[in-house]
DRENTI-505248 format. One record per residue (C-alpha): residue number from 1; x, y, z. Coordinates in steps of 0.001 Angstrom, whole numbers, padded with zeros to 6 digits, m for minus. Example, Ala and Ser with C-alpha at 12.3 -4.5 7.8 and 13.67 -1.06 7.14 Angstrom:
<rs>
> 1 012300 m004500 007800
> 2 013670 m001060 007140
</rs>
This chain:
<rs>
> 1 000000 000000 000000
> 2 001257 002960 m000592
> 3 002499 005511 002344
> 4 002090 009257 002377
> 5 003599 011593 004949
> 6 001414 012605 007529
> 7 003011 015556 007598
> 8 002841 017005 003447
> 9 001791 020377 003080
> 10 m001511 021292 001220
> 11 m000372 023199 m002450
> 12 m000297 026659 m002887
> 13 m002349 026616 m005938
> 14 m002916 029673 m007639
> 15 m000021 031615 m006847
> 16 002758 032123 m009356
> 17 006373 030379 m008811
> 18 009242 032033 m007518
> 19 011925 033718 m009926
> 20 014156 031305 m011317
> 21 012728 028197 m010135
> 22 014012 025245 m012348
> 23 010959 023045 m010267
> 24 007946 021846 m012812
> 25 005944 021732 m009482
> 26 006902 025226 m008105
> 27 004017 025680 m006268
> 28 004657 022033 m004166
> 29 005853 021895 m000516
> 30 009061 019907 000165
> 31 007041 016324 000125
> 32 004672 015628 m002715
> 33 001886 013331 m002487
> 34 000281 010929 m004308
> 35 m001126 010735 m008088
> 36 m004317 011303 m008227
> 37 m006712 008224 m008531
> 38 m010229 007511 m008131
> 39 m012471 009036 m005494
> 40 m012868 005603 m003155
> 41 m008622 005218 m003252
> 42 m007897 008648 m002541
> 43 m010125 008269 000757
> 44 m007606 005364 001514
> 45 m004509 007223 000991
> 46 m005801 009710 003236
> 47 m006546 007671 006005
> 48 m004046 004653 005944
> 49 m001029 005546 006231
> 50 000008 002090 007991
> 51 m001827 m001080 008053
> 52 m001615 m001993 012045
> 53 m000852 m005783 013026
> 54 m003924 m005356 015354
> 55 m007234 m004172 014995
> 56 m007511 m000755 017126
> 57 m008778 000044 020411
> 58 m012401 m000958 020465
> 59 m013917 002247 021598
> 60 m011884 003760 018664
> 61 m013001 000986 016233
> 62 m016392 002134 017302
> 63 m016133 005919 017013
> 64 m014863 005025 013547
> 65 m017295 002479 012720
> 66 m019699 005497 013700
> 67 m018667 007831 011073
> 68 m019137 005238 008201
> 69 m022596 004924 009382
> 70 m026237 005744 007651
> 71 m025571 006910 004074
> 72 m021949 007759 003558
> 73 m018524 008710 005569
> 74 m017264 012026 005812
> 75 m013596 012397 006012
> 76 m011988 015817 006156
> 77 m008953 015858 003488
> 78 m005503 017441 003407
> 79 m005745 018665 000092
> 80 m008859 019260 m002320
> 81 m010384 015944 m003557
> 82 m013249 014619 m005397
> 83 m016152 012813 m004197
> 84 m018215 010228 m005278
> 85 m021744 011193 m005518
> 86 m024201 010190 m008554
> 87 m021394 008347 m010546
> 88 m019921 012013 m010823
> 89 m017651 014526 m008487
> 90 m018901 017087 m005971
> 91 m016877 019530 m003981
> 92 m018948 020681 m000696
> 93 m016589 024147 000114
> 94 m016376 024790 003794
> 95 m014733 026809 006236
> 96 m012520 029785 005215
> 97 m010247 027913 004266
> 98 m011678 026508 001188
> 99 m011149 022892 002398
> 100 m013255 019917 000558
> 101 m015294 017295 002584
> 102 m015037 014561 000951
> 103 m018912 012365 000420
> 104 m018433 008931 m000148
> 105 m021900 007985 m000524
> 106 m023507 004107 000246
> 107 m026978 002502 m001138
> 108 m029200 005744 m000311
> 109 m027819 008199 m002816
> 110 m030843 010638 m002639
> 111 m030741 011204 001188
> 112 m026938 011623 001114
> 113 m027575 014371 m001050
> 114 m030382 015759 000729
> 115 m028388 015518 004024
> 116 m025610 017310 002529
> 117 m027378 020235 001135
> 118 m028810 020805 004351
> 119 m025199 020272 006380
> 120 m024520 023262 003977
> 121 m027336 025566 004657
> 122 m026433 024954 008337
> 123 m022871 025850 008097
> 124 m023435 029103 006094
> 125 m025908 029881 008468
> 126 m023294 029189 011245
> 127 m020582 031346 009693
> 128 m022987 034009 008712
> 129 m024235 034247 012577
> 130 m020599 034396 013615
> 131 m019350 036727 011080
> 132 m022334 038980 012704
> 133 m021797 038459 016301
> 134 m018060 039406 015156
> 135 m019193 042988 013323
> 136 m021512 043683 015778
> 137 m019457 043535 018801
> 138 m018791 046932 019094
> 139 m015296 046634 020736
> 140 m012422 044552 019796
> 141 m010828 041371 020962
> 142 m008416 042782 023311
> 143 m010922 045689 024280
> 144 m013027 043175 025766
> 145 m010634 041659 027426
> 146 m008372 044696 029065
> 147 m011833 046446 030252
> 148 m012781 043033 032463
> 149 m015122 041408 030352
> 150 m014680 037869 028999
> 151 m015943 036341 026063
> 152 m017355 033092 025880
> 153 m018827 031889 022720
> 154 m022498 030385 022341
> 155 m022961 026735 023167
> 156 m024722 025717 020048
> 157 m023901 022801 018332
> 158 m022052 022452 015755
> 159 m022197 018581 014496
> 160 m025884 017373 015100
> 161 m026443 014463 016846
> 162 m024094 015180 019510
> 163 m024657 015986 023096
> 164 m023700 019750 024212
> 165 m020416 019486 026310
> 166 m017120 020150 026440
> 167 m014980 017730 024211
> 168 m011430 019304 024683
> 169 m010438 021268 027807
> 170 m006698 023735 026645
> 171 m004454 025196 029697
> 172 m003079 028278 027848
> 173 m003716 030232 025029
> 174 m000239 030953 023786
> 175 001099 030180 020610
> 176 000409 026463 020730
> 177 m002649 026731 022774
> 178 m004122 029460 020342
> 179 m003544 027610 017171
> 180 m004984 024125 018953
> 181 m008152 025651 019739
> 182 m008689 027219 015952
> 183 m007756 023877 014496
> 184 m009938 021871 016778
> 185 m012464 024237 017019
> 186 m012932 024367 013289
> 187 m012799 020564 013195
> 188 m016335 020993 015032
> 189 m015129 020214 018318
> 190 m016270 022020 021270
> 191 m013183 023453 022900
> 192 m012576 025153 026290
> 193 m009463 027741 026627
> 194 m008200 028546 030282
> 195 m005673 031318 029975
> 196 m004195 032733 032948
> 197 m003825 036683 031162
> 198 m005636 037206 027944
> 199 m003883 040679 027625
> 200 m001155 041023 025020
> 201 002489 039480 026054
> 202 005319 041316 026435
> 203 008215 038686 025514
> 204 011882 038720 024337
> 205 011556 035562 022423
> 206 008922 033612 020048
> 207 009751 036810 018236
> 208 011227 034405 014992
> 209 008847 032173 013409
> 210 011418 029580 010602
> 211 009738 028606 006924
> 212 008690 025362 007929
> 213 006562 026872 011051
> 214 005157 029462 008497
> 215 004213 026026 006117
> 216 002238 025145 009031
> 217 000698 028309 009497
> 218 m000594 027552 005818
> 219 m001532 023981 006223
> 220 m003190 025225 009875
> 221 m005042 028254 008033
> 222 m003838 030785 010210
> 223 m000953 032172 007564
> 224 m003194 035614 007787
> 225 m001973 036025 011910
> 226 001186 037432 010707
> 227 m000641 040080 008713
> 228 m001222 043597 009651
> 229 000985 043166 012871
> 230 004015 044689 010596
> 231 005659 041557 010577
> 232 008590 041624 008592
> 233 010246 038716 006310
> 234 013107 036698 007030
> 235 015447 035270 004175
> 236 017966 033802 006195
> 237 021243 034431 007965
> 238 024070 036347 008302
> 239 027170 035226 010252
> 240 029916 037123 011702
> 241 033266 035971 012958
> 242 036739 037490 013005
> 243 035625 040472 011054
> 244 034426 038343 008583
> 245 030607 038042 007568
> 246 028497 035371 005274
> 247 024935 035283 004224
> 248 023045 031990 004289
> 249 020017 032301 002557
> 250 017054 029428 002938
> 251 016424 027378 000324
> 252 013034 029200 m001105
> 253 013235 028657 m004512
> 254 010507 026012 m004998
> 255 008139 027815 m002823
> 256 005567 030409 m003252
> 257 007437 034145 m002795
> 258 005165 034800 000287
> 259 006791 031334 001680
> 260 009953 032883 004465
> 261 010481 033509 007770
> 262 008160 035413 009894
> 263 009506 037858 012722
> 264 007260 040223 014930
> 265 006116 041333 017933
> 266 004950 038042 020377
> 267 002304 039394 021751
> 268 000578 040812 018088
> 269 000842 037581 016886
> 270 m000586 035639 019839
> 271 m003769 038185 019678
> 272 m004315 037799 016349
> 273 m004137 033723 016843
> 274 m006484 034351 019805
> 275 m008855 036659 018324
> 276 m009202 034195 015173
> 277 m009701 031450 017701
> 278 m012601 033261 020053
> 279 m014375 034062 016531
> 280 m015314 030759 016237
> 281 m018859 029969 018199
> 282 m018184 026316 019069
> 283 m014528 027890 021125
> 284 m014936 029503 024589
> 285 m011568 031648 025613
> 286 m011749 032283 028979
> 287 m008901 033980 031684
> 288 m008586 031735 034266
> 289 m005914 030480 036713
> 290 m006089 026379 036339
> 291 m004669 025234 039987
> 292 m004687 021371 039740
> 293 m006076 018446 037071
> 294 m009213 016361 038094
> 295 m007765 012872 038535
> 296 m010015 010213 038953
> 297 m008756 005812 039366
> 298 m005706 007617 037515
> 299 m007583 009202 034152
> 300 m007777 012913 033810
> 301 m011431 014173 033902
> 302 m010921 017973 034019
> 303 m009485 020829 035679
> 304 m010184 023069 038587
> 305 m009398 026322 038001
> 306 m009746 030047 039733
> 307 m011421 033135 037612
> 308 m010372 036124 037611
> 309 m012780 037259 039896
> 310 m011908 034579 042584
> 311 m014873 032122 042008
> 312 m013111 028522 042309
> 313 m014577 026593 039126
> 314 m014491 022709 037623
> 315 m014630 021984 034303
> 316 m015237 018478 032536
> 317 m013785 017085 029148
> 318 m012704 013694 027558
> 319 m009436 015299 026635
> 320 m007360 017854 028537
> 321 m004462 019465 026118
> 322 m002000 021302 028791
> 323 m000029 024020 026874
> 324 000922 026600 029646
> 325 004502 027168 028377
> 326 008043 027116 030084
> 327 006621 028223 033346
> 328 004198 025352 033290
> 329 002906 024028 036887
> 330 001333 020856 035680
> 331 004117 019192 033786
> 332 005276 017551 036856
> 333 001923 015432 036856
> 334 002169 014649 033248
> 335 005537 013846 032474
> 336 009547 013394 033880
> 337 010678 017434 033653
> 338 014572 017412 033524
> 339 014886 021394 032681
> 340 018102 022827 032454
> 341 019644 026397 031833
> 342 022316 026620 029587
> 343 022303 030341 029544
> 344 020349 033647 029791
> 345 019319 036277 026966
> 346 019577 039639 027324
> 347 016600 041303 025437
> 348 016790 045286 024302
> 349 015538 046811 021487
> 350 017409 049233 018594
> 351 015589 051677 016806
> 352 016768 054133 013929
> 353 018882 051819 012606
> 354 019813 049169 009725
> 355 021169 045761 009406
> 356 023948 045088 007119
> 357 021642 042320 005483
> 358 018205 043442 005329
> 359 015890 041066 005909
> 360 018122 038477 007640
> 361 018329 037597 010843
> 362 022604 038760 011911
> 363 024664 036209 014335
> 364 027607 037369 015636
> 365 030140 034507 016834
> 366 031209 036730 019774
> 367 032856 036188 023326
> 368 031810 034522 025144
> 369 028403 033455 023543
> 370 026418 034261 020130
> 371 024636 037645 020217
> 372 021320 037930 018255
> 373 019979 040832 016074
> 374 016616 040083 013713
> 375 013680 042803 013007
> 376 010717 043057 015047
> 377 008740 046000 013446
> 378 009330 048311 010306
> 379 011698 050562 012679
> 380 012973 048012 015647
> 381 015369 045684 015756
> 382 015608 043195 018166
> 383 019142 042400 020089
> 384 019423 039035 021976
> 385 022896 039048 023887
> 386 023570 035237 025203
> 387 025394 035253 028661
> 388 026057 031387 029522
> 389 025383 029799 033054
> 390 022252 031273 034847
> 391 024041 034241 036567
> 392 023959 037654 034761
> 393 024977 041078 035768
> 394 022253 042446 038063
> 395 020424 045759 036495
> 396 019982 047357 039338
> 397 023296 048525 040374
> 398 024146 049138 037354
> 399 026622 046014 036442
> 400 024528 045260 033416
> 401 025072 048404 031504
> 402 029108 048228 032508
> 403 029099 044613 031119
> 404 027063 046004 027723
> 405 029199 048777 027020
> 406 032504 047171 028083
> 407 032654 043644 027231
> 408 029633 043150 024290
> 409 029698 046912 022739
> 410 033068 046292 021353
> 411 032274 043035 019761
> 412 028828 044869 017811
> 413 028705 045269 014386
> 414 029787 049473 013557
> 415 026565 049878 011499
> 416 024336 048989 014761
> 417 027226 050352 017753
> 418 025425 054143 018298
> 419 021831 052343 018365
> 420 023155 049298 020709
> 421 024818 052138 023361
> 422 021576 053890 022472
> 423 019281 051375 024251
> 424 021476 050542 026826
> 425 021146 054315 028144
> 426 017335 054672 027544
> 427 017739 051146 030083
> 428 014766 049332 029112
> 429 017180 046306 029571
> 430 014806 042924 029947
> 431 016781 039240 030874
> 432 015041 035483 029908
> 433 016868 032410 031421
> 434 017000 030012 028021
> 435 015344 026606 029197
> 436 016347 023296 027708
> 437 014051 020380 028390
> 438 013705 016951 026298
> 439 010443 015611 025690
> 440 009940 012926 028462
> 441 006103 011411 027891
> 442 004370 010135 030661
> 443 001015 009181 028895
> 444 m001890 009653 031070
> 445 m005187 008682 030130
> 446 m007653 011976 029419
> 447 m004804 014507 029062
> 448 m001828 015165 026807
> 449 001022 018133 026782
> 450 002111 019872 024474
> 451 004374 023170 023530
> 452 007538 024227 025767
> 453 005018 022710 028550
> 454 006525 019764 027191
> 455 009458 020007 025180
> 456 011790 023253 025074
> 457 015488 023788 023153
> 458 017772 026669 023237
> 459 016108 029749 021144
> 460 019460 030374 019074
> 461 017660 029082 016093
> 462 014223 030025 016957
> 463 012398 026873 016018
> 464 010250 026517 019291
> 465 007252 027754 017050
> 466 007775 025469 014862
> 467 007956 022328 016730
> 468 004833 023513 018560
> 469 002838 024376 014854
> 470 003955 020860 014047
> 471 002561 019062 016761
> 472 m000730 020383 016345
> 473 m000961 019645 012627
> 474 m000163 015697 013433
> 475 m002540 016128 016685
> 476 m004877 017402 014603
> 477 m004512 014535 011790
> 478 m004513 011547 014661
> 479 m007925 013414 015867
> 480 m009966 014132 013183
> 481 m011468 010578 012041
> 482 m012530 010457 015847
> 483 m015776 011339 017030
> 484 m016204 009797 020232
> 485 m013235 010788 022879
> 486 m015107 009115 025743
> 487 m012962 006224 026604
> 488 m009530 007952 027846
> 489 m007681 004455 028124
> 490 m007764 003343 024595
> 491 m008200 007001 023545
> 492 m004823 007105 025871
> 493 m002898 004228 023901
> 494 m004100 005430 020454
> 495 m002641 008570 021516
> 496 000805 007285 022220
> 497 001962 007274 018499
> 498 001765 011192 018884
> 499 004957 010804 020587
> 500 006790 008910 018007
> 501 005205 010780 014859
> 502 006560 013979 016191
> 503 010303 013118 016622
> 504 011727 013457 013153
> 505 010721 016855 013222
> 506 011493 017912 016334
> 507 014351 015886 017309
> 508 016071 017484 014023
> 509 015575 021346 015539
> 510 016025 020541 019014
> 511 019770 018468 018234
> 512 020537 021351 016384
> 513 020012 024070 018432
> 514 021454 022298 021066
> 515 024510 021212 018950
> 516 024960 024848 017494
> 517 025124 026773 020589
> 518 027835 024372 022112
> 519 030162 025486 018913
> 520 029141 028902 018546
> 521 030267 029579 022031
> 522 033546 030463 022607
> 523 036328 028211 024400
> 524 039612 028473 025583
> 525 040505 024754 024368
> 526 042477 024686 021003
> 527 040036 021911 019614
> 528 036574 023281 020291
> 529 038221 026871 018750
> 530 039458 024631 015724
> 531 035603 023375 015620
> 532 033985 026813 015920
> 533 036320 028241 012883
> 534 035808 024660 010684
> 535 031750 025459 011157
> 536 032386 029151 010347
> 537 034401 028279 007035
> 538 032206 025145 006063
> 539 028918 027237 006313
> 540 030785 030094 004277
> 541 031611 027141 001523
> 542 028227 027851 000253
> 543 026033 025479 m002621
> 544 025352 021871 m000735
> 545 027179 022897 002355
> 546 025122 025944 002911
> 547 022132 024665 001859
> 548 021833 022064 003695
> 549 022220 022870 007135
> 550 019708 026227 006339
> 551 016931 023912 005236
> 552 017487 021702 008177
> 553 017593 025029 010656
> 554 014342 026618 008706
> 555 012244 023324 009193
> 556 012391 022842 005444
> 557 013734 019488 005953
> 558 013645 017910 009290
> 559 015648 015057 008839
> 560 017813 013288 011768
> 561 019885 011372 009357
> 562 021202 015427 007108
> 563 021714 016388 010268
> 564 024130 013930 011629
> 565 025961 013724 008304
> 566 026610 017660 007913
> 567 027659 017436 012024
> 568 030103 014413 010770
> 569 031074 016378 007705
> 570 031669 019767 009942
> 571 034178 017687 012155
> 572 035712 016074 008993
> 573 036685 019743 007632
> 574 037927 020708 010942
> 575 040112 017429 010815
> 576 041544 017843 007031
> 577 042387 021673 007525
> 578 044651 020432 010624
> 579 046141 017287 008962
> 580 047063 019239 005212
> 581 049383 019115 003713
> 582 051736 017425 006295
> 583 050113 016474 009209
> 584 052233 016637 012407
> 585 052229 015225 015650
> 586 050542 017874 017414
> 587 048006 018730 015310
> 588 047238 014635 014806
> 589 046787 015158 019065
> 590 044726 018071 018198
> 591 042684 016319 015737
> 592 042064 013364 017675
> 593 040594 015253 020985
> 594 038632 017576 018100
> 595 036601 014311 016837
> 596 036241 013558 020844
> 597 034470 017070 021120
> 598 032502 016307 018267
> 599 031009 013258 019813
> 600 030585 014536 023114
> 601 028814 017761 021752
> 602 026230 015981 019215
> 603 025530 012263 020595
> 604 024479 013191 024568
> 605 021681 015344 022480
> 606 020577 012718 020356
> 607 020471 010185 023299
> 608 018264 012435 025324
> 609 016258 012799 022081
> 610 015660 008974 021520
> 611 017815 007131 018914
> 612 015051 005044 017789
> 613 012536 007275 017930
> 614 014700 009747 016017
> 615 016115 007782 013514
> 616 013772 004783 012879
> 617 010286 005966 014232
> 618 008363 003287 012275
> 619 010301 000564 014421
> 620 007885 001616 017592
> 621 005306 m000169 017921
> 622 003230 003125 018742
> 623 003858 004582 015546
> 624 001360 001426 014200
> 625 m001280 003111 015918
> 626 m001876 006483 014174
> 627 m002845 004132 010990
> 628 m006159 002730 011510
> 629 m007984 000000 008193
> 630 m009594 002236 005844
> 631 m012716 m000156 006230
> 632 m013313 000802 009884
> 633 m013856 004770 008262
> 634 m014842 003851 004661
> 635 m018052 000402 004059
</rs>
């Protein structure tokens, strides 16, 4: 049978190719699917992706068996299909997004069609009513929210047939918890958001969203969040080392010209994902202080949580998503935190100024960590200075703005030195301690974590966004033939491949970030400097040795196995430059404890990370799970 990614991106039809593009399918995201066939095998490639050795959990086999019921199966595709109705195709348009339901229609044709004509007339009438209750408001999403009001969305049902309730309970309404509750939400689940402060954020990071997390945007139908917050686009790289600078540009060319990087303001784009979110009438965003889980013979039932006006409250659901972010205080009952703090970020902000490379984000390989510049607005520029170990000047006596001026000033780039001394005396000086946590999974039946909740890396190449965009696309994909969450244990265990179908994605970003920010710093020993100057040159080689490691850092292609071999090839360089022409004892010494560096930089990581998981996910027998017969969906 064949096998399609569960993780392809829908096409970007209708948009013309980038300049220069050699590609015959410009307009394709990094892995094509299928060719088309007929309406009935289509529905199979969508849904088995894996034959399992078993037959699936029986309450699942019966929420599926549900959904092939009566007069046809609906099955919500990745991409727009045809459907089999009167020997013929018909596209049923729903949702902004211009998805297709697919119809695939058993022995009563007329009431299928009947029944689906009035599905339709209910939806429009749905997204009419909401489009109104929108207009009509008379005050905007964060209006309502900063003058003490909260919203909470109409309990009407979407799906008929169903009991009113709660289906999915969400701790936090950041970035991942913002994003679940659209995606759910407009899978016609009825979704519950507890956020502790539904006011705008005021971060220092999740300021840099990669490619690949901007692909998910698309495939998640929230691309339009990073409009009209003056986000600005993000090409690539520039390094600096020595006095020396390189551009690295990502590897675009087969994509859509609106396909880059994404940075902004945090907080505009986490309104604009909540305000898209709370516009939906089957999603209720509420502020809310969640205190403890509702465990009950060890299966999650809800949460108890405290308003904002002091009223202790319970709340009920089949599923509980926790996505509170780094700070979370209900990790520890969901899974094994071992967080550690590799180093703190210094946050200000530069205005009336200009990078070197506009539209890049600018890395300087300084002493004794990387400092970070990348644009935030149309006129700000955002500096990230990395201070390793979880000490830092204090601001307050003033040893911060000493240690700017006197140790990192000298080491800034002359174009941005006036604006960097600048914001140091205006002293709106903010500090972050960068947390490093591996995803440990604990499954419990009823609830599931996601986000830096779960799983954090160092920010030095800002791909936190888009493991967290990620998840929630192959969340959303194990969830959607579902109807019935009910039963938490097999619902628990079906769950489990979530775990495994995730690594090669964010195993990739999380080695290297990890691996990067070990080289980039700066050493005293002769080998690691050897290693930090062979990365510097090999990157600056440009074509395959450019190219490569950019895609892997964008999340253009998350894959373990380029990863390791550019690492492997880094250390190589470093090896050759010492050994040629004549290679002498010392530098054969040096060499030797160089390749030992290597290894002890790059292999911990990818322990932590889980070898098999990482490298040969298909080998778990979890990752069997997510594939369930296309008979128990399709008669």
């Amino acid at each position: 049978m064949l096998q399609p990614s569960p993780h392809h991106h829908p096409v970007l039809a209708g948009h013309p190719p980038r300049p220069g593009s050699n590609a015959t399918r410009c307009h394709q995201l990094p892995l094509p699917l299928p060719a088309p066939t007929t309406a009935r095998t289509r529905t199979s490639l969508v849904f088995a992706y894996r034959r399992p050795p078993s037959p699936p959990p029986p309450a699942i086999a019966l929420s599926l068996a549900k959904a092939s019921a009566g007069a046809g199966a609906v099955g919500v595709t990745k991409r727009p299909t045809s459907a089999c109705l009167f020997g013929g195709c018909f596209h049923w348009l729903t949702g902004s997004n211009k998805k297709r339901v697919e119809v695939v229609v058993g022995n009563y044709v007329s009431g299928t069609f009947f029944a689906s004509l009035l599905g339709f007339d209910i939806r429009c009438n749905a997204k009419a009513e909401a489009e109104k209750r929108r207009r009509s408001g008379g005050r905007n999403f964060v209006d309502s929210y900063e003058s003490g009001s909260v919203r909470s969305s109409d309990k009407r049902e979407v799906r008929s047939g169903r009991e009113a309730g709660t289906d999915v309970i969400i701790v936090g309404a950041g970035v991942a918890g913002a994003a679940l509750a659209h995606t759910l939400g407009k899978d016609g689940r009825q979704v519950h958001v507890i956020e502790r402060d539904l006011t705008e954020p005021d971060r220092i990071v999740g300021e840099l969203l990669q490619p690949g997390g901007y692909l998910k945007l698309i495939e998640l139908a929230l691309e339009d969040c990073v409009e009209d917050i003056d986000a600005q686009k993000v090409l690539g790289y520039a390094l600096f080392k020595d006095g020396r600078g390189t551009r690295l540009s990502y590897p675009l060319e087969k994509f859509h010209l609106d396909v880059a990087g994404r940075s902004f303001h945090n907080g505009r784009f986490i309104q604009r994902m909540r305000e898209k979110a709370s516009m939906l009438p089957n999603v209720q965003l509420e502020q809310g202080t969640v205190t403890s889980l509702l465990e009950e013979n060890g299966t999650i039932k809800g949460v108890k949580y405290k308003t904002r006006t002091g009223q202790q409250l319970k709340v009920y659901a089949p599923l509980t998503v926790v996505c509170d972010g780094c700070f979370s205080n209900l990790r520890r009952a969901l899974c094994n935190p071992k967080v550690d703090v590799p180093s703190c970020f210094i946050g200000l902000v530069l205005e009336n100024c200009k990078l070197p490379f506009p539209n890049h984000g600018h890395v300087i390989l300084a002493d004794p960590s990387p400092i970070l510049f990348y644009p935030i607005s149309s006129t700000e520029i955002r500096c990230l200075v990395d201070v390793p170990g979880k000490k830092i000047p204090s601001i307050a006596n003033g040893e911060m703005a000493k240690y700017l001026k006197t140790v990192v000033a000298p080491q800034i780039l002359p174009e941005l030195h006036d604006a960097f001394t600048a914001a140091i005396d205006k002293g709106d000086i903010r500090t972050m301690q960068n947390r490093s946590m591996p995803a440990a999974p604990c499954p419990i039946p009823g609830a599931l974590l996601i986000g830096d909740a779960f799983n954090m890396r160092h920010p030095l190449t800002g791909g936190g966004m888009t493991v967290a965009l990620s998840d929630i696309v192959i969340l959303r994909d194990l969830l959607k033939p579902l109807h019935d969450l009910n039963d938490s244990t097999s619902l628990c265990r079906y769950l489990e491949s979530f775990y495994t179908l995730r690594k090669p994605v964010s195993s990739t970003i999380n080695t290297l970030a990890g691996a990067l920010y070990k080289v980039f710093c700066a050493s005293p020993d002769r080998e690691r400097k050897e290693l930090r100057k062979a990365c510097f040159d090999y990157l600056s080689l440009g074509g395959v040795c450019s190219r490569g490691p950019m895609a892997l850092l964008s999340g253009l292609n998350p894959s373990p196995l380029s990863l390791a071999l550019h690492f492997l090839a880094v250390a190589i360089y470093a090896v050759g430059r010492l050994l040629l022409p004549f290679p002498s004892f010392e530098h054969l010494q040096i060499a030797a404890r160089l390749l030992l560096v290597a290894c002890s930089i790059i292999f911990p990581i990818i322990k932590v990370e889980g070898v098999r998981e990482t490298f040969l996910p298909a080998t778990v027998p979890a990752y069997c799970r997510a594939a369930l017969p296309v008979n128990w969906i399709v008669n």
